[in-house]
N, C-alpha and C positions, 0 to 999 in steps of 0.2 A: 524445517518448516517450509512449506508451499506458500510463495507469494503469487498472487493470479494480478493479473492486469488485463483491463477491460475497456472499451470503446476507447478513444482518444489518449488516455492514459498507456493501453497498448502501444498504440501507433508512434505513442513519443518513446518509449523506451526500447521498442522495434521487437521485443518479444512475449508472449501471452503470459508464461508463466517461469518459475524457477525455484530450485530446492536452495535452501541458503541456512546456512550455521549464523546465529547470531548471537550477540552478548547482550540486547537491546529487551530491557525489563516495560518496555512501554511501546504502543505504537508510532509516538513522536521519536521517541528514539531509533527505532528501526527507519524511520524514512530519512532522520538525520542520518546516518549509518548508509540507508540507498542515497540518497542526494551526494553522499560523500564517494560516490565511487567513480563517478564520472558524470558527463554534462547532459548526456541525453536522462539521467536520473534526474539530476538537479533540476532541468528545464520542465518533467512531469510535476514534480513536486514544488516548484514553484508559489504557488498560493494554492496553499491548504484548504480556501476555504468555497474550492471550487472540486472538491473532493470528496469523498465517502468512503468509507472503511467498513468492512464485515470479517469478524472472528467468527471460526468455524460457520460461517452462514448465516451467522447473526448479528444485523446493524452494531455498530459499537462506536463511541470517539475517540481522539487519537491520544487521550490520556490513558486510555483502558490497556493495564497489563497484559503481558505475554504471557503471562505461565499457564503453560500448559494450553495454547492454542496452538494445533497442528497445522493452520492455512490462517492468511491473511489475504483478503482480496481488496484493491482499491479500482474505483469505479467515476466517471461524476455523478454527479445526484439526476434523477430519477425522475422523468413527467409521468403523470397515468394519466389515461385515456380511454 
């Protein structure tokens, strides 16, 4: 699976993206899973609720299942303009 990391989210974790093997049936599990791997994780993931998730390129929350999505990208939320 392809995790992408995006503006500030990036910059805390210090890399854009990554292929990663997971057992994580949910996207809260999968950041439990990242947060667990070390601190520059943890410190991204910090409060969720300053975050946003898109499966295959489409908004999602962090209850919504893995199965069968090939990318996960977290971002913060979004102004338009």
């Amino acid at each position: 699976m392809d995790i992408l990391y995006f503006a500030w989210v990036r910059e805390r974790i210090g890399i854009p993206r990554e292929k990663l093997d997971t057992s994580a049936a949910t996207v809260a599990e999968l950041v439990e899973e990242l947060k667990a791997r070390e601190e520059r994780y943890a410190a991204a993931f910090a409060d969720l609720s300053a975050l946003r998730v898109a499966l295959d390129q489409d908004l999602s929350d962090f209850d919504a299942s893995l199965d069968g999505v090939r990318e996960v990208a977290f971002f913060p939320p979004m102004t338009g303009g």
